[in-house]
C-alpha positions in Angstrom: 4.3 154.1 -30.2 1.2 152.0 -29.7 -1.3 150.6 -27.2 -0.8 146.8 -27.2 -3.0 144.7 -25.0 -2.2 141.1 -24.7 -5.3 138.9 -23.8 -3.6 135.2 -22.9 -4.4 132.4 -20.0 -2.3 133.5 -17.0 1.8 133.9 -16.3 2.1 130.9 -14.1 3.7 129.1 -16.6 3.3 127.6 -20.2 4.9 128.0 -23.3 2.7 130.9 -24.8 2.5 132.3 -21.8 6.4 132.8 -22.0 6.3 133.8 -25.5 3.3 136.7 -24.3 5.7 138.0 -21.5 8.8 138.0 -23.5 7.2 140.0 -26.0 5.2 142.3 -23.5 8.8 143.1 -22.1 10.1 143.5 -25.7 7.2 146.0 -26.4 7.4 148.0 -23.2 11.0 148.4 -23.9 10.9 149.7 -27.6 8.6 153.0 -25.7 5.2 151.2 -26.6 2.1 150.9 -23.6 1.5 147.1 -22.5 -1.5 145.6 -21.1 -1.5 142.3 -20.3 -5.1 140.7 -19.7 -5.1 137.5 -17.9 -8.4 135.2 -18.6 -7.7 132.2 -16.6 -4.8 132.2 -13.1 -3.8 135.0 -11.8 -1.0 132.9 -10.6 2.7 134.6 -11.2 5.6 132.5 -12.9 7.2 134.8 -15.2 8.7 138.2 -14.5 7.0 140.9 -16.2 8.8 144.8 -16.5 6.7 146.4 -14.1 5.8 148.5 -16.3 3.5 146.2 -18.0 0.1 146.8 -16.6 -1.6 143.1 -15.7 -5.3 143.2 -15.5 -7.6 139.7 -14.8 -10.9 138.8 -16.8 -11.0 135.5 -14.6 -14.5 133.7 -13.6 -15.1 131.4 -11.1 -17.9 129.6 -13.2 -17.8 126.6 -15.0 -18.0 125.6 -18.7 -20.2 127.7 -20.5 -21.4 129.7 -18.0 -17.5 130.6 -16.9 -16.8 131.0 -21.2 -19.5 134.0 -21.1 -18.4 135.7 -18.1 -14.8 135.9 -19.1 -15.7 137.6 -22.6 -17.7 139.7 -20.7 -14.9 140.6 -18.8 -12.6 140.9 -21.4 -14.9 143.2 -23.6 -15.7 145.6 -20.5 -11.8 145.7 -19.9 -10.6 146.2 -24.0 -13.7 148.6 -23.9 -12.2 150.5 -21.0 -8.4 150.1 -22.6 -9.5 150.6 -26.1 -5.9 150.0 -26.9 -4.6 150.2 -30.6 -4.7 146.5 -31.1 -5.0 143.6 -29.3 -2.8 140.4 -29.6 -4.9 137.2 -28.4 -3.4 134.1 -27.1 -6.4 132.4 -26.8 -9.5 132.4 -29.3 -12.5 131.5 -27.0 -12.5 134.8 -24.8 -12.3 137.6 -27.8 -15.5 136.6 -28.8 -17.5 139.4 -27.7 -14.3 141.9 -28.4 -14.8 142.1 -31.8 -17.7 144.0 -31.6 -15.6 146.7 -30.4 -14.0 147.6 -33.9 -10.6 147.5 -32.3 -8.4 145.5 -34.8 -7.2 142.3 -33.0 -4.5 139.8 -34.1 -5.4 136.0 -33.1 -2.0 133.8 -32.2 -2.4 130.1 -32.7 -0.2 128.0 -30.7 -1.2 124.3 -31.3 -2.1 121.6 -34.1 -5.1 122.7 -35.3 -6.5 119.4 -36.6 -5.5 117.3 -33.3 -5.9 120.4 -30.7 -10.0 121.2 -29.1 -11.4 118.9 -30.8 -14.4 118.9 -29.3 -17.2 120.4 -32.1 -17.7 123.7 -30.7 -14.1 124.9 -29.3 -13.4 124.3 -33.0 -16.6 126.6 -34.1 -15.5 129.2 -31.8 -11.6 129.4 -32.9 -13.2 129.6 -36.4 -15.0 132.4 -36.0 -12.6 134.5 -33.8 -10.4 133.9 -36.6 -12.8 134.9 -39.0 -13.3 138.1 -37.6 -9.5 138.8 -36.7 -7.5 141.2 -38.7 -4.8 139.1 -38.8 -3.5 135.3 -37.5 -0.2 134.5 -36.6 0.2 131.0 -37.1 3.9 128.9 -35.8 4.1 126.9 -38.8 3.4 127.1 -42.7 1.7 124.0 -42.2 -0.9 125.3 -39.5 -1.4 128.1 -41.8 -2.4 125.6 -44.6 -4.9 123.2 -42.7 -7.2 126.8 -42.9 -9.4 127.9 -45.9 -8.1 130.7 -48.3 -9.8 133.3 -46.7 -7.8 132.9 -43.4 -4.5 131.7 -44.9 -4.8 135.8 -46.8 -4.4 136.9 -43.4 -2.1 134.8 -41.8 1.6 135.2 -40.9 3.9 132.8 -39.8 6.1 134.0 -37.1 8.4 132.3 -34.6 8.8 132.3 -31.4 11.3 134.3 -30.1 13.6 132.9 -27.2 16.0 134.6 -24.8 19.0 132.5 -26.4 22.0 134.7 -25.2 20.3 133.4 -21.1 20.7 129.7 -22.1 23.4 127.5 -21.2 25.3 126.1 -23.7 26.0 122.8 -23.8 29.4 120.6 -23.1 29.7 118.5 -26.0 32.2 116.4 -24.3 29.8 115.7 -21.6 30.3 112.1 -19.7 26.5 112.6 -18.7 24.6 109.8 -19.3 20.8 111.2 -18.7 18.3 111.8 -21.5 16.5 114.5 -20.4 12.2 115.4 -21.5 10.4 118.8 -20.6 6.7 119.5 -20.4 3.2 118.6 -19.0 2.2 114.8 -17.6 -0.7 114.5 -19.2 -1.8 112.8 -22.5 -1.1 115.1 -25.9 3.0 114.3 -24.8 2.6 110.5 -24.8 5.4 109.2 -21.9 4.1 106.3 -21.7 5.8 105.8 -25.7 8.9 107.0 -24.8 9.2 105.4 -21.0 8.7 102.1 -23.1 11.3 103.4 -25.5 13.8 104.0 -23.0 13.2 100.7 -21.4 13.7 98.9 -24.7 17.1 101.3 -24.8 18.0 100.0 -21.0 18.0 96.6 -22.2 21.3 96.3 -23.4 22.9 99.2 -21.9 23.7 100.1 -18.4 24.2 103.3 -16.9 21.6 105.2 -18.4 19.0 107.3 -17.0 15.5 109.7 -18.1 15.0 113.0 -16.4 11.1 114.3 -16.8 10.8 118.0 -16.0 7.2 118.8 -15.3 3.7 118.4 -13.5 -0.1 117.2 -14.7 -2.3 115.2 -13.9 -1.2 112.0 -15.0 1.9 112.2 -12.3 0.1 108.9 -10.6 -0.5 106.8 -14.0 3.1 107.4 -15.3 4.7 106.8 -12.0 2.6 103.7 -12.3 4.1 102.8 -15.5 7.3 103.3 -14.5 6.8 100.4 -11.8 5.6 98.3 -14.1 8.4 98.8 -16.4 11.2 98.3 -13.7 12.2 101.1 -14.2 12.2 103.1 -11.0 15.6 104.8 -10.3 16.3 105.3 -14.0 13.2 107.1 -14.8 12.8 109.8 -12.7 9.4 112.3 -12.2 11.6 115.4 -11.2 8.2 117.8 -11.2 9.1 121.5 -11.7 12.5 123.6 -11.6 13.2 126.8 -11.8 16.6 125.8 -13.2 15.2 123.8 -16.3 17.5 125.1 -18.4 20.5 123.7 -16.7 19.1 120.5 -16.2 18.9 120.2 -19.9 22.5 121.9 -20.8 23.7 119.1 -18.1 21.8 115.7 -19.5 23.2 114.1 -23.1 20.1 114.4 -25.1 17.0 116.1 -25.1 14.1 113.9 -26.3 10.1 114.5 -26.6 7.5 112.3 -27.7 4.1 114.5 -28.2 1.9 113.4 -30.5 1.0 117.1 -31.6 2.2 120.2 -30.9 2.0 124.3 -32.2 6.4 124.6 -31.6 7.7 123.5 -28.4 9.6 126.3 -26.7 11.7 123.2 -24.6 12.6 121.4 -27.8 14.3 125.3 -29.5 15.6 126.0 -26.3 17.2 122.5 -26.8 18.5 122.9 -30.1 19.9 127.0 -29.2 21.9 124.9 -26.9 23.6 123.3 -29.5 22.3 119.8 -27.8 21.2 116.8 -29.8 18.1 116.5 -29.9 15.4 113.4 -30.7 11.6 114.0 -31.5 8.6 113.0 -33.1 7.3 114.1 -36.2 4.3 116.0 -35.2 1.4 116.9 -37.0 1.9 120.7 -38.1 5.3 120.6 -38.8 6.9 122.3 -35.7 9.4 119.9 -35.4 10.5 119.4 -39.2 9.9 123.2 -39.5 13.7 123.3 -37.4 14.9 120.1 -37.7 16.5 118.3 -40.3 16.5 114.9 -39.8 20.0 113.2 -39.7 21.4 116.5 -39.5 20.4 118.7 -36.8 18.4 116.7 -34.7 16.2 113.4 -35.1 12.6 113.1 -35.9 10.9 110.0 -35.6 7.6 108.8 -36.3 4.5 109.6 -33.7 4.0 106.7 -31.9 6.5 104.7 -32.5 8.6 103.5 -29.4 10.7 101.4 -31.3 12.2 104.3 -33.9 12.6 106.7 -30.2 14.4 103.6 -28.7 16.7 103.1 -31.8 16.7 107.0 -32.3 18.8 106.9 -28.2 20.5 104.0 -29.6 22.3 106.0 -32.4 23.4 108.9 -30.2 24.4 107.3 -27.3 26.3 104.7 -29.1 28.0 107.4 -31.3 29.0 110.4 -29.2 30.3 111.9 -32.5 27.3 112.0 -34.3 25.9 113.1 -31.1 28.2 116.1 -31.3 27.8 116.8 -34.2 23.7 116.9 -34.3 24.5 119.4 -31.7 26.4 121.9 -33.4 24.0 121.5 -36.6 21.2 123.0 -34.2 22.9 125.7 -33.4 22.3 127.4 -36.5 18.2 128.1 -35.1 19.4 130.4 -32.6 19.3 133.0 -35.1 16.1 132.2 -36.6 14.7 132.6 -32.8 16.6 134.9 -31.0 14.2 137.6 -29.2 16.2 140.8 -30.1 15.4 139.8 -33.6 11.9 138.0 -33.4 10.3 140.9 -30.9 11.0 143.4 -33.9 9.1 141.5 -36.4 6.2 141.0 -34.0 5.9 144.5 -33.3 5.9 145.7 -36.9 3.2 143.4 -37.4 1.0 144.8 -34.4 2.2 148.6 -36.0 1.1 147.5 -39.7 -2.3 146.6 -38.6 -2.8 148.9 -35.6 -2.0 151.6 -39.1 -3.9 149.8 -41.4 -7.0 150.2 -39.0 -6.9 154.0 -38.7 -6.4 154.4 -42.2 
């Protein structure tokens, strides 16, 4: 048994705030003592065992000024905790921590190269990972944009997914509704694959595009959609607590990011045995479970014309639809939580040990 405290941004939603409760609920269950440390919302989205503790570092400050209060928060809390080892979601708020000479585990869950790009977020994930006793990084590739010295300590773990809760899906669905999960704002790039699906919609009828999600760009995109003629077959539907079904329902799951860490919406497409068509993104997280022509269909970043003829192949060939479907469901074992949660933990075990050795 071990102390585990789990410093991320909130539980209101996000992918690694999904991964941090699924693994604080893994933890708690295999007899170990949880502490979940919230730096950002103390807004509630996922369900938590209650008997993980939640505690909030939050400021009300901005920029800097709101940076140093939340590490100062955070310290006074692992200081009060002093856990075994800490698992960070984020890098800017440990800062102060590792003065503490608790061993802590940094978790990176974007592109490094194309993610906080600004000079100084960069500087600051740097050195938290400098100081960290190990990283855990989604992707071989992350691992390798990194100097030696942190690649030594790195570990490339997935992320695990409930896959036994997911809805399968009907491979001899009639549904004719490409369907796209996550944020409105700029890293996912819809306005490349709104112009892709109306380059799709212009020899086909019948077809619509289902967006799951909220952000700030809600007004610019809904815009664009207008401009595009395209209202009533590009739909905003905002959030839903039954994403998952949405998905199993539509015909094909499709993202356009132009980076990512691993999206959890495009696994939890593929554990559903759905095809699936996405861009290449920088750090591999795509590539990393899709092989192209096979289990799924990466195109290039960007490129509107290779998503719209990427549609174009599986809607005009429900075979090869089918069977890009049953392809991805081989990753459901590589991400399945009763199997991922273990290797986690050993890893928080190994250096919680190494430490008091």
């Amino acid at each position: 048994m071990i102390d585990v405290a789990i410093v991320v941004q909130g539980l209101g939603g996000g992918g690694s705030e999904r991964v941090a409760t699924i693994l604080s609920n893994a933890f708690i269950n295999s007899g170990n003592n949880v502490t979940v440390v919230c730096v950002y919302s103390g807004a509630s989205g996922y369900l938590l065992d209650s008997r993980v503790r939640v505690v909030f570092a939050l400021s009300n400050k901005h920029s800097i000024a709101g940076l140093i209060e939340r590490n100062m928060k955070v310290r006074q809390v692992l200081e009060s905790l002093h856990p075994d080892v800490v698992l960070s979601f984020v890098t800017d708020e440990t800062i102060f921590a590792g003065r503490l000479g608790i061993p802590i585990v940094q978790s990176l869950r974007n592109d490094p190269e194309k993610y906080e790009c600004a000079w100084y977020y960069r500087f600051l994930r740097d050195y938290s990972f400098g100081k960290a006793d190990r990283i855990v990084f989604q992707t071989r590739q992350a691992r390798d944009f990194f100097p030696a010295s942190y690649r030594a300590k790195g570990v490339v773990l997935p992320n695990p997914l409930k896959v036994e809760s997911l809805p399968k899906w009907d491979n001899r669905t009639k549904s004719r509704q490409f369907v796209a999960v996550g944020r409105l704002n700029a890293q996912k790039n819809y306005p490349m694959l709104f112009k892709a699906f109306a380059q799709f919609c212009s020899n086909r009828d019948g077809y619509t595009l289902a967006v799951y999600g909220e952000g700030e760009l809600h007004k610019s995109l809904d815009a664009l959609i207008a401009e595009l003629d395209m209202k009533g077959k590009i739909l905003l539907k905002g959030h839903s607590d039954e994403v998952h079904r949405h998905i199993a329902e539509s015909f094909c799951f499709v993202m356009s990011s132009d980076y990512e860490g691993v999206s959890n919406s495009m696994l939890e497409a593929l554990c559903m045995g759905m095809p699936c068509i996405v861009t290449d993104y920088p750090s591999g997280g795509a590539r990393e479970y899709i092989t192209d022509g096979k289990s799924g269909i990466l195109v290039k970043v960007g490129d509107f014309v290779a998503m719209a003829d990427a549609m174009g192949r599986v809607a005009d060939n429900r075979d090869f639809a089918r069977s890009l479907g049953e392809s991805a469901l081989q990753v459901r074992e590589r991400v399945d939580d009763r199997i991922v949660t273990k290797e986690w933990e050993r890893m928080l075990e190994e250096v919680a040990s190494s430490d008091r050795r």
